[in-house]
N, CA, C and O atoms as a CHARMM CRD file, in Angstrom:
* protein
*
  372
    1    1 UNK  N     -7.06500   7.01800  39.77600 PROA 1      0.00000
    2    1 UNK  CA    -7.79400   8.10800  39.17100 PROA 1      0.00000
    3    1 UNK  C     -7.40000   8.21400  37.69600 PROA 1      0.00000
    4    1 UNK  O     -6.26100   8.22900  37.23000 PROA 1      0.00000
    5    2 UNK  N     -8.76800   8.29400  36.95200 PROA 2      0.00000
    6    2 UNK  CA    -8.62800   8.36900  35.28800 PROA 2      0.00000
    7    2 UNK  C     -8.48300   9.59900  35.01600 PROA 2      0.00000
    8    2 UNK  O     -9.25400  10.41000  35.52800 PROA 2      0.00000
    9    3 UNK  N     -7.22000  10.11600  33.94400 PROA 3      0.00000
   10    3 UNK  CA    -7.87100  11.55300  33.77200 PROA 3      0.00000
   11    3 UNK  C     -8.09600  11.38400  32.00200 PROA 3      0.00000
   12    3 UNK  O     -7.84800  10.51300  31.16800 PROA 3      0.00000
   13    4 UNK  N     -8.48900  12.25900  32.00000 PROA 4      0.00000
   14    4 UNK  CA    -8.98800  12.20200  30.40200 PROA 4      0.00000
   15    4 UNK  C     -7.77100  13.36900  29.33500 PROA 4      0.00000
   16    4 UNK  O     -7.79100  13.52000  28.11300 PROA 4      0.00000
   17    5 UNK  N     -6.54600  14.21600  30.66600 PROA 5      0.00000
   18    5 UNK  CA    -5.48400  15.11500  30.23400 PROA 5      0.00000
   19    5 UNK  C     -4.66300  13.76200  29.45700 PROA 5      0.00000
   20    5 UNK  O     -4.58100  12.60000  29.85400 PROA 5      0.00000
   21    6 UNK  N     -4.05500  14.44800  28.10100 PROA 6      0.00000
   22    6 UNK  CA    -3.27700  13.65500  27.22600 PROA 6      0.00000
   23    6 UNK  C     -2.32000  14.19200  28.10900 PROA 6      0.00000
   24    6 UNK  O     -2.45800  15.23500  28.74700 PROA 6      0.00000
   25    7 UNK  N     -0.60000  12.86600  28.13200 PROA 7      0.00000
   26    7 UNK  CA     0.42600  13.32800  28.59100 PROA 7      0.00000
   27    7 UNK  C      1.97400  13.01600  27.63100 PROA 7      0.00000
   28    7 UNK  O      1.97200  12.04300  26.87800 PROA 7      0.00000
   29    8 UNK  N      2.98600  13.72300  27.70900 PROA 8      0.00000
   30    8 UNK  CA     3.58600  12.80600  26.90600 PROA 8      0.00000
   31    8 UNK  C      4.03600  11.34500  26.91700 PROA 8      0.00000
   32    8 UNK  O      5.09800  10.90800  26.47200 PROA 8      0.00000
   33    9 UNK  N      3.24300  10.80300  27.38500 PROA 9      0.00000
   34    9 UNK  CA     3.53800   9.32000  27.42000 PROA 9      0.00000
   35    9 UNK  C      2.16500   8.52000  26.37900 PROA 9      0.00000
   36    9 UNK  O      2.13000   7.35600  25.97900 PROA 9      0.00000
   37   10 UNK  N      1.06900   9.70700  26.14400 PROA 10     0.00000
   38   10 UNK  CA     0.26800   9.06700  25.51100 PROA 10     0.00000
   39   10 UNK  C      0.75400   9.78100  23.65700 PROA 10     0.00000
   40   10 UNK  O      0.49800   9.22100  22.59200 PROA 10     0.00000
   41   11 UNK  N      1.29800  10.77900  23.80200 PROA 11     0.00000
   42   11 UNK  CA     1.61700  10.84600  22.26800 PROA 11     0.00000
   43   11 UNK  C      2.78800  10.59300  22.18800 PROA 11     0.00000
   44   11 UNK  O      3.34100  11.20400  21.27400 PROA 11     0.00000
   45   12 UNK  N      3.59200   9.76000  22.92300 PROA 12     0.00000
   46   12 UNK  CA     4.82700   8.73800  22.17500 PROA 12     0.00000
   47   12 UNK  C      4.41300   7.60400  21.71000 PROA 12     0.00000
   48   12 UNK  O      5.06700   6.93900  20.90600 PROA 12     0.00000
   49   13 UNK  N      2.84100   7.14200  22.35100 PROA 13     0.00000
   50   13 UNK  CA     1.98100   6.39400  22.04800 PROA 13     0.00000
   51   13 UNK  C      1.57800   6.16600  20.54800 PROA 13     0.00000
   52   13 UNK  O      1.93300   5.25400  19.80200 PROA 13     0.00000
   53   14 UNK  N      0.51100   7.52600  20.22500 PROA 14     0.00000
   54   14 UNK  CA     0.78100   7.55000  19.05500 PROA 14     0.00000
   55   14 UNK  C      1.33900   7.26700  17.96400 PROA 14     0.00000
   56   14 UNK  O      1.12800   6.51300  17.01400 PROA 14     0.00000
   57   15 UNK  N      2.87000   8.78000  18.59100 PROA 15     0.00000
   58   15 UNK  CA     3.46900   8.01500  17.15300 PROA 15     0.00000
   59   15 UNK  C      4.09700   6.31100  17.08600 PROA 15     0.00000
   60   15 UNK  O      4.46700   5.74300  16.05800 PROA 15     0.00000
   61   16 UNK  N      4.09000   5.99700  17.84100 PROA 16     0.00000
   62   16 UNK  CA     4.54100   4.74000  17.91300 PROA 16     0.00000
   63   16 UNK  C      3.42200   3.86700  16.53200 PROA 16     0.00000
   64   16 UNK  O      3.70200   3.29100  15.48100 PROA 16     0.00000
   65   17 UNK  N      2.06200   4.18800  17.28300 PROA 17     0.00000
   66   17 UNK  CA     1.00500   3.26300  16.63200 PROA 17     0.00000
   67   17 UNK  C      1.24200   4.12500  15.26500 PROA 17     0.00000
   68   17 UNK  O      1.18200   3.43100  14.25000 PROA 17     0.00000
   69   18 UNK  N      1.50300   5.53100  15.05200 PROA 18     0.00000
   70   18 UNK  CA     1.43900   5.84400  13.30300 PROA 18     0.00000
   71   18 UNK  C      2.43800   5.14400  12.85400 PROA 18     0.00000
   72   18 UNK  O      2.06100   4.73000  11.75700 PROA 18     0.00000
   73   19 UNK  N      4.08800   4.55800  13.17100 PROA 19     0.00000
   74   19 UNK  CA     4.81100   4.18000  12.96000 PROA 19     0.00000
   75   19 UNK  C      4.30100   2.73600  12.35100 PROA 19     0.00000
   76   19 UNK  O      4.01500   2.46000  11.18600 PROA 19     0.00000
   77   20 UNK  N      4.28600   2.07800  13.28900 PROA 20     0.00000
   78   20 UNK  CA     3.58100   0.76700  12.91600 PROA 20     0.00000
   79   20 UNK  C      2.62500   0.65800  11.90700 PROA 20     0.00000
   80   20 UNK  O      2.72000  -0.34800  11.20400 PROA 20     0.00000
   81   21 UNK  N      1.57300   1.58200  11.62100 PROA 21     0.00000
   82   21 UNK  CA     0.94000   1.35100  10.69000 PROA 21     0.00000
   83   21 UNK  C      1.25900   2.11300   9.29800 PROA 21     0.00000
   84   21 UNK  O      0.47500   2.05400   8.35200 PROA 21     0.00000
   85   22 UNK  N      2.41300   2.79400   9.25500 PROA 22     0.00000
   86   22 UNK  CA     3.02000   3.35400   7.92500 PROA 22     0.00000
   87   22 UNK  C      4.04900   2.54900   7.15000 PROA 22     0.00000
   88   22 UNK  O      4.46900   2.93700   6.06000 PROA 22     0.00000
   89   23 UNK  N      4.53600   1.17800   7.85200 PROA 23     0.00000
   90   23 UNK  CA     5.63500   0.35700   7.23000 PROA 23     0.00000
   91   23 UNK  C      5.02100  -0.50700   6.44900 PROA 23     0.00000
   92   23 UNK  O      5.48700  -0.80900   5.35000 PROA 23     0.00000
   93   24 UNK  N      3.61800  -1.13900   7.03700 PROA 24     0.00000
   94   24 UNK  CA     2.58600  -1.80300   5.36200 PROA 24     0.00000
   95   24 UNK  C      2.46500  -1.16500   4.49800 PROA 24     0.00000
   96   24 UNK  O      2.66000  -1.41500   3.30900 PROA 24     0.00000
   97   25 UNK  N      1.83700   0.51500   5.41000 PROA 25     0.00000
   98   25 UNK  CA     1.22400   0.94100   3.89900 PROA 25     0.00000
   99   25 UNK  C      2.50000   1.64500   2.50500 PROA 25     0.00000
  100   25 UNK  O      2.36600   2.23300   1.43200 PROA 25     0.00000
  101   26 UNK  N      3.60100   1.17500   3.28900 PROA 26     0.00000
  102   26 UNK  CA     4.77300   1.73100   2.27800 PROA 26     0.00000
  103   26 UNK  C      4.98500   0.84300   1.08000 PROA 26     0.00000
  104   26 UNK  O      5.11100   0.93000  -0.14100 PROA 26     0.00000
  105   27 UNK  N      4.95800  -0.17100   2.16300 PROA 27     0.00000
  106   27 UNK  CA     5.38800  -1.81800   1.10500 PROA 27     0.00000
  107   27 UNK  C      4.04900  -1.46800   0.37700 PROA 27     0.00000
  108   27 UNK  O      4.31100  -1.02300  -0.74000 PROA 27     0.00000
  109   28 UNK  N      2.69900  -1.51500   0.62300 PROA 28     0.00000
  110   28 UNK  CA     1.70400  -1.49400  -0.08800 PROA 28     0.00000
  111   28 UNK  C      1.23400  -0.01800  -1.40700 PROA 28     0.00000
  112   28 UNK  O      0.48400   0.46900  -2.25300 PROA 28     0.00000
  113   29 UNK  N      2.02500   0.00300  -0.87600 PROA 29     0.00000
  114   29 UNK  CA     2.29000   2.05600  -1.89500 PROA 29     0.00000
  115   29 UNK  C      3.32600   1.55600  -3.03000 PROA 29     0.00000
  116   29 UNK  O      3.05300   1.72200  -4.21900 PROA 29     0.00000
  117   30 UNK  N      4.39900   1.00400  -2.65900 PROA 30     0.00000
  118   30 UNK  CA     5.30000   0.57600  -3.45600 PROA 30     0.00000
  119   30 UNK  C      4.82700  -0.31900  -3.85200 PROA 30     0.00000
  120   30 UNK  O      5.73500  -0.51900  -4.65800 PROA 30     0.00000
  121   31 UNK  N      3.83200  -1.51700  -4.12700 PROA 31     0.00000
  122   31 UNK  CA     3.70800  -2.22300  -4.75200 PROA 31     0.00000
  123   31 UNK  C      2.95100  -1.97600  -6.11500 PROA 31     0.00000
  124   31 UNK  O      3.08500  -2.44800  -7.24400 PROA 31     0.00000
  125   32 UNK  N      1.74600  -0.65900  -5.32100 PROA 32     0.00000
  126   32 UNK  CA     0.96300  -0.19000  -6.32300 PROA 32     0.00000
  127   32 UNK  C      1.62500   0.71900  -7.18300 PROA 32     0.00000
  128   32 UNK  O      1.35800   0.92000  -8.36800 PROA 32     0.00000
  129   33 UNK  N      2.56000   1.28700  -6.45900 PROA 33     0.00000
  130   33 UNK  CA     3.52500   2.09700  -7.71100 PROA 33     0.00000
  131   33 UNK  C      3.67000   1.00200  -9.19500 PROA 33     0.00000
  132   33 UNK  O      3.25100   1.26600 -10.32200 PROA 33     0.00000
  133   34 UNK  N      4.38600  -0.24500  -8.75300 PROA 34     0.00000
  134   34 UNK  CA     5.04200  -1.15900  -9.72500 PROA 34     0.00000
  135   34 UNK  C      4.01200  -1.68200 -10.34800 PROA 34     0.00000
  136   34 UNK  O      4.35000  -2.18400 -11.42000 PROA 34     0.00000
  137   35 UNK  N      2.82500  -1.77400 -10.09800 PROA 35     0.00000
  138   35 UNK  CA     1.35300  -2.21700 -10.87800 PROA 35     0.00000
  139   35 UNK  C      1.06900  -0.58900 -11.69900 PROA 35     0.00000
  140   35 UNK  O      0.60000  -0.49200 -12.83300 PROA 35     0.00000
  141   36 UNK  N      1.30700   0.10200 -11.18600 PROA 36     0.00000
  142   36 UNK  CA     0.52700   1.26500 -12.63900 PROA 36     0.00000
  143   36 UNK  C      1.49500   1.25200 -12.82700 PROA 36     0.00000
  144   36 UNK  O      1.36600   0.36700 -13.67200 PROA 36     0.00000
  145   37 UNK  N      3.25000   1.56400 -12.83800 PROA 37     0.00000
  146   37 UNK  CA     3.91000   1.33200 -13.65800 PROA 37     0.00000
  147   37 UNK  C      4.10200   0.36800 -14.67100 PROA 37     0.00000
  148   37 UNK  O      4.80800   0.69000 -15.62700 PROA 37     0.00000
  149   38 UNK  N      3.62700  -0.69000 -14.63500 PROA 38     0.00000
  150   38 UNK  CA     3.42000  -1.89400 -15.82200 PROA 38     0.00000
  151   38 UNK  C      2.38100  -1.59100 -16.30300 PROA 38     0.00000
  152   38 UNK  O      2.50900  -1.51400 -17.52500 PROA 38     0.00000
  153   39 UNK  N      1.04800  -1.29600 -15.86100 PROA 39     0.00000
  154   39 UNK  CA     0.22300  -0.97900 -16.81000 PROA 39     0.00000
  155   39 UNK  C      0.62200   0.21500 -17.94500 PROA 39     0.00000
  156   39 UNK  O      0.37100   0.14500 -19.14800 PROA 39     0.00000
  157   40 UNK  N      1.36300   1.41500 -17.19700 PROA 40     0.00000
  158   40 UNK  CA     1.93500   2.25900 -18.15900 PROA 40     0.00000
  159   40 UNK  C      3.10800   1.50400 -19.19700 PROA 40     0.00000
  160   40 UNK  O      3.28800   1.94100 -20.33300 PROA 40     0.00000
  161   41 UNK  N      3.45100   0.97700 -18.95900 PROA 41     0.00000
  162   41 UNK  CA     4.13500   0.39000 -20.12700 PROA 41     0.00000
  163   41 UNK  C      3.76800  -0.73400 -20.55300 PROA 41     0.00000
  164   41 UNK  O      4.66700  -1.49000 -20.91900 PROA 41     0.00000
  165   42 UNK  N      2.37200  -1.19800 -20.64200 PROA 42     0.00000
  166   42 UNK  CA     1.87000  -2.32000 -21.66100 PROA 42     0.00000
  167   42 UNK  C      1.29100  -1.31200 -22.27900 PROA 42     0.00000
  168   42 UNK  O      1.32700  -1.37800 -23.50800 PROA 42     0.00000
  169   43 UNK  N      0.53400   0.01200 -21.59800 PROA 43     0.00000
  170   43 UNK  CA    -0.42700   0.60300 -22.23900 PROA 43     0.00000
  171   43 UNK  C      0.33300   1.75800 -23.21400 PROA 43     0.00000
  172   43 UNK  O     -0.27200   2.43700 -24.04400 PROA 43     0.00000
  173   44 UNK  N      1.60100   1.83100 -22.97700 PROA 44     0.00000
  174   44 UNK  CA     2.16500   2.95900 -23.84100 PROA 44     0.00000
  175   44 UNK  C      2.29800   2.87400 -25.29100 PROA 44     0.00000
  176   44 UNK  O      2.60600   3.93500 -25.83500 PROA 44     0.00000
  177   45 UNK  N      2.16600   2.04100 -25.90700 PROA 45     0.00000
  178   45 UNK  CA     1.98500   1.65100 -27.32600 PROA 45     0.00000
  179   45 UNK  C      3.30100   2.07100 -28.10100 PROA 45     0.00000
  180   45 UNK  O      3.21900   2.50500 -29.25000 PROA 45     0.00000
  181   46 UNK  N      4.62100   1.92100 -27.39500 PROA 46     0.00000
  182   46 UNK  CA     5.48300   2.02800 -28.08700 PROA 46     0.00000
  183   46 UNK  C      5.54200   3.67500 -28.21800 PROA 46     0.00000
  184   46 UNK  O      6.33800   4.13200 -29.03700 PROA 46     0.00000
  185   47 UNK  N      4.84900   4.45000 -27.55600 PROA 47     0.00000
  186   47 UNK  CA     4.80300   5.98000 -27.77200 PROA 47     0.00000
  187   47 UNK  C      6.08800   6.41200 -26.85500 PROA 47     0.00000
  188   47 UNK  O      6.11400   5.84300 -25.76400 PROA 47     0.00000
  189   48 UNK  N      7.19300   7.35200 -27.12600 PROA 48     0.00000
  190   48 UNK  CA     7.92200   7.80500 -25.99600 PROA 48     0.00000
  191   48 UNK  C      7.49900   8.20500 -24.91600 PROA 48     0.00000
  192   48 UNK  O      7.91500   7.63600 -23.90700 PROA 48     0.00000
  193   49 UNK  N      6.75400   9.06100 -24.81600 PROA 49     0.00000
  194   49 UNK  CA     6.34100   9.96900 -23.67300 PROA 49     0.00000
  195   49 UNK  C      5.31800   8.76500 -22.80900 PROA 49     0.00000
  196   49 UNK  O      4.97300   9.09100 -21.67300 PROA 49     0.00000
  197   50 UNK  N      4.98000   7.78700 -23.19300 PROA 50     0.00000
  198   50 UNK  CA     4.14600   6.74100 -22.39500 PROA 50     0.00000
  199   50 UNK  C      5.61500   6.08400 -21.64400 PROA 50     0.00000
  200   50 UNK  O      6.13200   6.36000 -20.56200 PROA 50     0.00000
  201   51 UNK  N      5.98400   5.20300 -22.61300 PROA 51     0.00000
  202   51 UNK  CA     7.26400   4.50800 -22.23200 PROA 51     0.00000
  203   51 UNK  C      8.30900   5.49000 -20.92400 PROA 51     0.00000
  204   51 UNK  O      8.84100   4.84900 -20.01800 PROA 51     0.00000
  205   52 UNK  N      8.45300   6.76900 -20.98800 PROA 52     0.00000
  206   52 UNK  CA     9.32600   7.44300 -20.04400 PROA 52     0.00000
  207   52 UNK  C      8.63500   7.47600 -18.92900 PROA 52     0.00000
  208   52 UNK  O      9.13700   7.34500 -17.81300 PROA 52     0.00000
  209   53 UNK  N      6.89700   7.73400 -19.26700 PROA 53     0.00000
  210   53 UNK  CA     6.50000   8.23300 -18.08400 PROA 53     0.00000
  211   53 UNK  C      5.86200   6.77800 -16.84400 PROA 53     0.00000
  212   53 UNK  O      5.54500   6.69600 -15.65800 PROA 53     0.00000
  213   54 UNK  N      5.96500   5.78700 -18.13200 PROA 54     0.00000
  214   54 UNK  CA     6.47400   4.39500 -17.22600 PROA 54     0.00000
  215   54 UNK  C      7.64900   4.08300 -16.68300 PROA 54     0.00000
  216   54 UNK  O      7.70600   3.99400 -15.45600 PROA 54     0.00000
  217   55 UNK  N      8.41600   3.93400 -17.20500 PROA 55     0.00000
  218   55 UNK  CA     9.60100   4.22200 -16.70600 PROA 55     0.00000
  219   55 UNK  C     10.05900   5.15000 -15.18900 PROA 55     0.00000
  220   55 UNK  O     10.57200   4.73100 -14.15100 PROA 55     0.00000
  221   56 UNK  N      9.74200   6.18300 -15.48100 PROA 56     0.00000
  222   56 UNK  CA     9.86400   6.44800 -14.30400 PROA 56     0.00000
  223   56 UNK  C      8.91400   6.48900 -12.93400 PROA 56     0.00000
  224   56 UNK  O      9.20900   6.91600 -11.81700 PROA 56     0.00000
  225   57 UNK  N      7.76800   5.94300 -13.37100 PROA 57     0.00000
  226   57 UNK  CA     6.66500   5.86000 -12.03300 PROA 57     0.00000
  227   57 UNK  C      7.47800   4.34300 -11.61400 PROA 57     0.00000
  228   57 UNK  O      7.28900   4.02400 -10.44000 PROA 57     0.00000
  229   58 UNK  N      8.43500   3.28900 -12.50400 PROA 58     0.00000
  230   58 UNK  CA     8.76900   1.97100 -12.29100 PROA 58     0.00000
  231   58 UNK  C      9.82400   2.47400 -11.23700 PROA 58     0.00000
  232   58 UNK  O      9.85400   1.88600 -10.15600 PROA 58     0.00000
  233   59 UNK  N     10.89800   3.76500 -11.52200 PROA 59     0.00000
  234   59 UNK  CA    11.87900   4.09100 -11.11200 PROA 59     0.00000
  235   59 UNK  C     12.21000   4.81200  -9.98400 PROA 59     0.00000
  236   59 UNK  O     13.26900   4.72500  -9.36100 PROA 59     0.00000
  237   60 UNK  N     10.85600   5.84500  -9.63200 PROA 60     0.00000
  238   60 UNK  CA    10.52400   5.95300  -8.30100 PROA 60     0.00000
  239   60 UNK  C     10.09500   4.93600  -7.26900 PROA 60     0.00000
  240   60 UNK  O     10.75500   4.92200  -6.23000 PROA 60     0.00000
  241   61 UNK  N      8.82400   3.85300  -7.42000 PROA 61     0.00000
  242   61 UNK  CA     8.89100   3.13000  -6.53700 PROA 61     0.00000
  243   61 UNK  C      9.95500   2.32100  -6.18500 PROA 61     0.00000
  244   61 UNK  O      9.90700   1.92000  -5.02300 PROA 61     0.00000
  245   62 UNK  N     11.14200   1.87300  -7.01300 PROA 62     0.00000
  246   62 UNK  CA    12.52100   1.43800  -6.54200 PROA 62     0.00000
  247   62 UNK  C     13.44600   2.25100  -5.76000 PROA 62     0.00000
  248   62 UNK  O     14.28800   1.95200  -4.91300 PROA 62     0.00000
  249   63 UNK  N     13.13500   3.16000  -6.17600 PROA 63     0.00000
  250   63 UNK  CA    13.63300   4.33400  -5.15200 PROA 63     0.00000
  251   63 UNK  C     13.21200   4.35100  -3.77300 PROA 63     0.00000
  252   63 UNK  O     13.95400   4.16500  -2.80900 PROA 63     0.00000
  253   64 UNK  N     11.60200   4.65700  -3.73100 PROA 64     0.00000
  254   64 UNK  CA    11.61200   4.68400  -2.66200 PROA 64     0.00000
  255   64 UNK  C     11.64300   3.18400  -1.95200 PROA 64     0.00000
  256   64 UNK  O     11.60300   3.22000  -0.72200 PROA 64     0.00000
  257   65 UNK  N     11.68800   2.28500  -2.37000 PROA 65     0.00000
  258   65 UNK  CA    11.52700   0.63400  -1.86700 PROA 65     0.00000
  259   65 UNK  C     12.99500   0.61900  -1.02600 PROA 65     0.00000
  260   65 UNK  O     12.99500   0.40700   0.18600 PROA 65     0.00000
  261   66 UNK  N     14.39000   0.89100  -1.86300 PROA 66     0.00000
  262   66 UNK  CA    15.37100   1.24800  -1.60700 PROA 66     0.00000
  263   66 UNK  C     15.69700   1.99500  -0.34600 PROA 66     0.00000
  264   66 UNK  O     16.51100   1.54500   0.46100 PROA 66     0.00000
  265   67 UNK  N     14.96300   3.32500  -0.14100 PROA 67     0.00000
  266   67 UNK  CA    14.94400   4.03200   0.73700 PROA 67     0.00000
  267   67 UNK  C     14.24500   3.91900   2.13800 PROA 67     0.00000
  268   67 UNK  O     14.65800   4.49600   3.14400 PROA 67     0.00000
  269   68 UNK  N     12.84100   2.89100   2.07600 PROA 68     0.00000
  270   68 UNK  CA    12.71400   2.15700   3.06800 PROA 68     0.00000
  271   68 UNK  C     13.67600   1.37800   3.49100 PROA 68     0.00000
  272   68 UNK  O     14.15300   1.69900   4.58000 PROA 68     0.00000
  273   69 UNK  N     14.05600   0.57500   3.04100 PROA 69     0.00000
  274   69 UNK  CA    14.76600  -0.71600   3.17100 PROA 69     0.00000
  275   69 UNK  C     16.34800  -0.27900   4.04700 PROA 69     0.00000
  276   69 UNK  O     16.88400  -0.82700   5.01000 PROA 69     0.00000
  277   70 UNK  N     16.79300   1.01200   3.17400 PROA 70     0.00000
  278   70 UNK  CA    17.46700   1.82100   4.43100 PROA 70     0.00000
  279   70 UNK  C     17.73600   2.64000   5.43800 PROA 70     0.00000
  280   70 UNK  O     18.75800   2.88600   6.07900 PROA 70     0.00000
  281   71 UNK  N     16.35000   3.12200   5.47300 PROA 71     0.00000
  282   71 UNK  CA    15.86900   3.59900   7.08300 PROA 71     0.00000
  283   71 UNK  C     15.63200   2.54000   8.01100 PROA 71     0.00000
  284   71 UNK  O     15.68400   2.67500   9.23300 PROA 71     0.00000
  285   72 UNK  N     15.31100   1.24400   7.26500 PROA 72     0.00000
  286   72 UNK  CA    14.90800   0.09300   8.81700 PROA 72     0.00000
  287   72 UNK  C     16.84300  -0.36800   8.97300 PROA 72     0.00000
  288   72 UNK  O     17.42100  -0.42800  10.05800 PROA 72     0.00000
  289   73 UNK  N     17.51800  -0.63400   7.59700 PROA 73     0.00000
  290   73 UNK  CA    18.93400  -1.16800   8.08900 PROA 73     0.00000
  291   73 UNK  C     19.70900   0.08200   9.26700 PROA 73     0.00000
  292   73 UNK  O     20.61500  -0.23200  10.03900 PROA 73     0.00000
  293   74 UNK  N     19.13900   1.44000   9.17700 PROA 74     0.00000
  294   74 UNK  CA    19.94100   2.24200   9.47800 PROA 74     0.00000
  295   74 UNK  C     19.40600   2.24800  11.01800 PROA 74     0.00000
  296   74 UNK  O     20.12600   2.51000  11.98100 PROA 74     0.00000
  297   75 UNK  N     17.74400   1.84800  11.10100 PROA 75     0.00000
  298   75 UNK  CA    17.55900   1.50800  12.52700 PROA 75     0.00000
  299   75 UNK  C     18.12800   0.42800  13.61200 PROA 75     0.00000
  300   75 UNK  O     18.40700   0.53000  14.80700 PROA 75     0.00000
  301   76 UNK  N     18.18500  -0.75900  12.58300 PROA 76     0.00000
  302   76 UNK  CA    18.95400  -2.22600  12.85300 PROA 76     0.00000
  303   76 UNK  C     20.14000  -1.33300  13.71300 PROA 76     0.00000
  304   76 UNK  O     20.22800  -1.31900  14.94100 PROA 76     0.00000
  305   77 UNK  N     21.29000  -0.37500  12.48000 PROA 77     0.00000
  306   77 UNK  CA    22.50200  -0.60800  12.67600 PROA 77     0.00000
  307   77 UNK  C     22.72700   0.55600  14.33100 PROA 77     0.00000
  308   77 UNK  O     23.59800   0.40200  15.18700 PROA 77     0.00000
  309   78 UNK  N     21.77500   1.49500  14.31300 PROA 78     0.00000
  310   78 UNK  CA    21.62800   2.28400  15.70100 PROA 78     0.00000
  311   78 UNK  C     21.48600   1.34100  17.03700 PROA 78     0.00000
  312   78 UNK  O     22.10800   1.36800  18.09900 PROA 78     0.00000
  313   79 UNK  N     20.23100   0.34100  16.48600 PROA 79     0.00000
  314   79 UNK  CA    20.14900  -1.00500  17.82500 PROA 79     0.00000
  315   79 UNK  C     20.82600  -1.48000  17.87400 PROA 79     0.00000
  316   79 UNK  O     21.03000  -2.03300  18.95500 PROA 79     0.00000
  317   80 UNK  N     22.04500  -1.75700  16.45400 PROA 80     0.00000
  318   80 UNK  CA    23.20600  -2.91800  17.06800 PROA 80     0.00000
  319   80 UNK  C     24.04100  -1.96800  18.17600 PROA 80     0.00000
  320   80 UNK  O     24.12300  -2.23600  19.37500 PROA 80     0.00000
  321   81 UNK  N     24.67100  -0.75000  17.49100 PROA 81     0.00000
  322   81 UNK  CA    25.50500  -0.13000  18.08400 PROA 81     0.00000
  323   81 UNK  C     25.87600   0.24000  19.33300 PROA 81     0.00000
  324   81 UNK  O     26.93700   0.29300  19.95500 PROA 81     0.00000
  325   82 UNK  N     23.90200   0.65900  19.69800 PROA 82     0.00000
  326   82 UNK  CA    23.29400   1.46900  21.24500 PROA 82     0.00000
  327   82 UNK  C     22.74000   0.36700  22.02100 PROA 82     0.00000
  328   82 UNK  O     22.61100   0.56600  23.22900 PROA 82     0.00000
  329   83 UNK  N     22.34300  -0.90900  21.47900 PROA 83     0.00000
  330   83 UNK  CA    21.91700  -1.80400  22.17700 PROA 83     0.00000
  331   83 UNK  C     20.32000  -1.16900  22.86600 PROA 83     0.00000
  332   83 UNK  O     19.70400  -1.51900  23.87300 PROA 83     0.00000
  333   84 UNK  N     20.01400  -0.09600  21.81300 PROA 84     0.00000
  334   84 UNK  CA    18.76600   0.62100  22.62000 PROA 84     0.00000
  335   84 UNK  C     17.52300  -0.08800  21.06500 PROA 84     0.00000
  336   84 UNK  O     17.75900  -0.07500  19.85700 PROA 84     0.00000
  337   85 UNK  N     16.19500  -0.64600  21.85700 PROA 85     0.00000
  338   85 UNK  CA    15.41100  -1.12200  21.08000 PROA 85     0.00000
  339   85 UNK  C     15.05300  -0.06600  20.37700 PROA 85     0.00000
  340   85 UNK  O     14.40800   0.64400  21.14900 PROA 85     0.00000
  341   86 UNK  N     15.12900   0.55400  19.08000 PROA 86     0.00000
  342   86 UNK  CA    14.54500   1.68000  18.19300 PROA 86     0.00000
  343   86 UNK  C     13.84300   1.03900  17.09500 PROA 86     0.00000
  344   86 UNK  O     13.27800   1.74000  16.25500 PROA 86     0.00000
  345   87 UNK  N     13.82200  -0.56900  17.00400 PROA 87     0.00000
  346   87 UNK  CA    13.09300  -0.57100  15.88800 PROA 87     0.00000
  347   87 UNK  C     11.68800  -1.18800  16.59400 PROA 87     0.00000
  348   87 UNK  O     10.84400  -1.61300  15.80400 PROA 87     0.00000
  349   88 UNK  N     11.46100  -1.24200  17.69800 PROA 88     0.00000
  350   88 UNK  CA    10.19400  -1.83000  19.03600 PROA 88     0.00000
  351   88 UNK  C      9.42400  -0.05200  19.14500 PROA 88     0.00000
  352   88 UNK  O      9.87200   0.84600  19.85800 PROA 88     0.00000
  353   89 UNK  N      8.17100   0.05700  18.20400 PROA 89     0.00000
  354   89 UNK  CA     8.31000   0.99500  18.01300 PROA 89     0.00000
  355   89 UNK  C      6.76500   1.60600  19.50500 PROA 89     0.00000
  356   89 UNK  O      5.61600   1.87000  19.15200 PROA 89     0.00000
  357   90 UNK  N      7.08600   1.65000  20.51200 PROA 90     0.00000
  358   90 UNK  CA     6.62100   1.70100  21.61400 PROA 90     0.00000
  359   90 UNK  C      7.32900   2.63100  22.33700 PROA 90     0.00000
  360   90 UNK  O      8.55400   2.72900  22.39900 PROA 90     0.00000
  361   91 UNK  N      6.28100   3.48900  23.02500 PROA 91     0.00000
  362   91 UNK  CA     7.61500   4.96400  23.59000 PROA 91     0.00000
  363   91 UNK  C      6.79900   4.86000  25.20100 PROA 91     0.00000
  364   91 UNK  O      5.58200   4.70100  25.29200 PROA 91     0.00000
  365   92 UNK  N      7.52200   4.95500  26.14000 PROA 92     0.00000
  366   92 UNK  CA     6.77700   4.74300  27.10500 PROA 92     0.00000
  367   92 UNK  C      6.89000   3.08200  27.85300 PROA 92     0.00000
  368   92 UNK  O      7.41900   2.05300  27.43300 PROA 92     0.00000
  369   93 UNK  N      6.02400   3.42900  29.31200 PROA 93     0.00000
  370   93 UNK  CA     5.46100   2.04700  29.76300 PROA 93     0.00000
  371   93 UNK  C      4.94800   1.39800  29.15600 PROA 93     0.00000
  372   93 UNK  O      4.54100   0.32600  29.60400 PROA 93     0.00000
């Protein structure tokens, strides 16, 4: 018997599938960060307030690139520890 009632086994589902599809679009967020950040600083003409405000759109996406990079090591280092799959991002049967 089908039921059409959501249960929690179908929104661990979910987030599972939002999970999975938010780790491209990060890398892909951060990449576009580092593309208008270079355009801001070819296009700044030597002006300060161009140059800073390149600068730091360059300095956030390293940031956050950084900050991905250690939420997945910090998942790694939970799976080494717990031996529990957390980076298999599937909740449920």
């Amino acid at each position: 018997m089908v039921s059409d009632v959501p249960t929690l086994g179908s929104f661990g589902e979910v987030i599972g599938r939002v999970l999975e599809k938010a780790l491209p679009f990060l890398g892909l967020a951060t990449g576009l960060m580092f593309l208008v950040g270079g355009f801001q600083l070819i296009t700044a003409g030597g002006e300060k307030e161009g140059l800073q405000k390149a600068k730091n759109t360059i300095t956030y996406a390293v940031f956050g690139l950084i900050l991905v990079f250690l939420g997945w090591f910090a998942l790694l280092f939970i799976e080494h520890i717990t031996g529990v799959q957390v980076t298999k991002f599937k909740i449920g049967g």
